[in-house]
Structures are given as C-alpha cells and as structure tokens.
MARDRENBA-557740 format. One record per atom (N, C-alpha, C, O): x, y, z. Coordinates in steps of 0.1 Angstrom, whole numbers, plus 5000, padded with zeros to 4 digits. Atoms other than C-alpha are relative to their C-alpha. Layout:
<sites>
XYZ
...
</sites>
This chain:
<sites>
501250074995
740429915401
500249985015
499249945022
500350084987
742029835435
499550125011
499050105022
500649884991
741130215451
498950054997
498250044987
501949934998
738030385458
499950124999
500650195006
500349875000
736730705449
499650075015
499350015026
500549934989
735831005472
498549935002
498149885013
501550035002
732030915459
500149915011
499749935023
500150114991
732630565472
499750025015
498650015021
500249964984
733430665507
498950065000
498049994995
501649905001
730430905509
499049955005
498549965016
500850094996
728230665502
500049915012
498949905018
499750084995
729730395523
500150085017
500450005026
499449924992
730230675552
497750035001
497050005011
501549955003
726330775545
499049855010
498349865020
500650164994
724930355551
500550005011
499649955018
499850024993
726730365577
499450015016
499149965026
500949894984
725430635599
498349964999
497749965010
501450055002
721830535585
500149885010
499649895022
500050144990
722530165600
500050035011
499049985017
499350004986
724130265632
499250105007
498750085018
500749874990
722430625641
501650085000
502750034998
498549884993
725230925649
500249975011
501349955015
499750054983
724530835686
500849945003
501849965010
499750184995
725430475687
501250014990
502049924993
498750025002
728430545663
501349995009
501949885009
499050024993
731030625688
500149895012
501249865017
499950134994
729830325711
500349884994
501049805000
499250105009
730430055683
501950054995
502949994990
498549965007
733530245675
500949985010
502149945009
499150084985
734630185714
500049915002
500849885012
500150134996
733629845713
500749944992
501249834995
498650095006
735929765683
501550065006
502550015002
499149944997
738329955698
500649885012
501649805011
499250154990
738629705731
500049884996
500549795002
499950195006
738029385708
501349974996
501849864996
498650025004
741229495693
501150005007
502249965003
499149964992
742929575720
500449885009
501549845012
500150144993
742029255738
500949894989
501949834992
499650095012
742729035707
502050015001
502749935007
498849964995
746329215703
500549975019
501750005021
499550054990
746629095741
500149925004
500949895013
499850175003
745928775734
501149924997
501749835002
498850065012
748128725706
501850035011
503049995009
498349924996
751228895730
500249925009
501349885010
500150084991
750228655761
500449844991
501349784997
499750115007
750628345738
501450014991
501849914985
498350005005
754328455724
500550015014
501449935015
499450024989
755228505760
500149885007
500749885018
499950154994
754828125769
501149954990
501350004979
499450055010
757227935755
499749854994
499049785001
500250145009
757127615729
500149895008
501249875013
499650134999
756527285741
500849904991
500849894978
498750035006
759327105735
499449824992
498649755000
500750085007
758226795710
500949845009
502149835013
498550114995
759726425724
500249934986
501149844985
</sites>
C-alpha cells in the first residue's frame, strides 16, 4: 500500500500540467528550485555560528 502505480503517476502528472499549463511548468519548477536552494543556505549559515554558551 505504501507505493504507487504507473496509473497513479499518470494521473497525478496529467492534474498537474492541467493546473499549471506546460508553459508555466518549468517556471514553478525554477522557483522551487531557488526556495530550496536558499532554505539549504539558510540551514548551513546557522550551523556556521556557533552555540551560545548558557550561564
């Protein structure tokens, strides 16, 4: 039950392009692209500080 058919995808690949357009896919697909990329640079900028020390 926890994997998905071909079918599945299909469909889910099908709503997709309906919602978004073909056009406008690869601009949402660049826009999660830098959200992730930012996020991940977030998270890397915040291990590079170090711990305040507690008194």
């Amino acid at each position: 039950m926890g994997s998905f058919s071909l079918m599945h995808w299909m469909v889910v690949l099908l709503l997709v392009l309906l919602l978004f357009g073909a056009g406008k896919l690869p601009s949402v697909m660049g826009d999660l692209a830098r959200g992730v990329k930012s996020f991940k640079a977030g998270l890397k900028d915040e291990d590079d500080t170090p711990p305040k020390a507690l008194h």
